[in-house]
N, C-alpha and C positions, 0 to 999 in steps of 0.2 A: 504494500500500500504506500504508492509514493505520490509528491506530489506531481499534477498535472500542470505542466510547464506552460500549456499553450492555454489552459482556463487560468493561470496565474496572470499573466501576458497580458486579458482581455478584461483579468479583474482590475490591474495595474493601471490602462488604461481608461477606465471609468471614472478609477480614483481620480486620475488628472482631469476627465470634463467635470469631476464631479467639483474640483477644486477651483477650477473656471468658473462652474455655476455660483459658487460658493461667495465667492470675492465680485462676482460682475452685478450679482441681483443686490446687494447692500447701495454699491456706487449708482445702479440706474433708482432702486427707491429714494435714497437718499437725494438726487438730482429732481424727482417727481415731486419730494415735499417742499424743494427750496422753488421752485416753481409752480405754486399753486394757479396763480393767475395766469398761466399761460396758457393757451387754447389747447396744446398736449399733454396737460397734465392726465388727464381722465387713460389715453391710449399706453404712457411711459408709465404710470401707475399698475396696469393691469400688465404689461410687460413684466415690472419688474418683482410684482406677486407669482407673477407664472415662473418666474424663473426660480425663484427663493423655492418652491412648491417642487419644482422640477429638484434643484439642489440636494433638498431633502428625500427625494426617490432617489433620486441617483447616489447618493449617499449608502441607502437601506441596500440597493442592488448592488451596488461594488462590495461592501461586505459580505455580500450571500458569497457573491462570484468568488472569491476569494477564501472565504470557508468550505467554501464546495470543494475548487481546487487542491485544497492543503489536507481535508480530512476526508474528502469523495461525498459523492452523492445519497442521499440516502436510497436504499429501495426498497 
């Protein structure tokens, strides 16, 4: 029972969008509250919820992928 190199590889990589999502949806909400008045607050708003949201899946599923990886799947 060893680990699976190429489910480590695809968990690794999640990590990184997951790390992207992580750091990019703070900077776009934060940018939506200091622009309330602006006619794009409502669209950069809803973008930067989606992506916090996203962040947070993407988070939960790089963890699995990478537990999967390191201890196998269950069957």
């Amino acid at each position: 029972m060893g680990t699976d190199k190429t489910m480590l590889v695809k968990g690794l990589k999640s990590f990184g969008y997951t790390a992207l999502a992580m750091f990019s949806a703070p900077v776009i909400l934060y940018q939506a509250f200091k622009n309330t008045d602006k006619p794009l607050f409502i669209p950069v708003l809803i973008f930067g919820l989606i992506l916090a949201c996203l962040a947070i899946y993407l988070g939960f599923r790089s963890v699995k992928i990478v537990v999967d990886a390191v201890f196998g799947k269950k069957k």
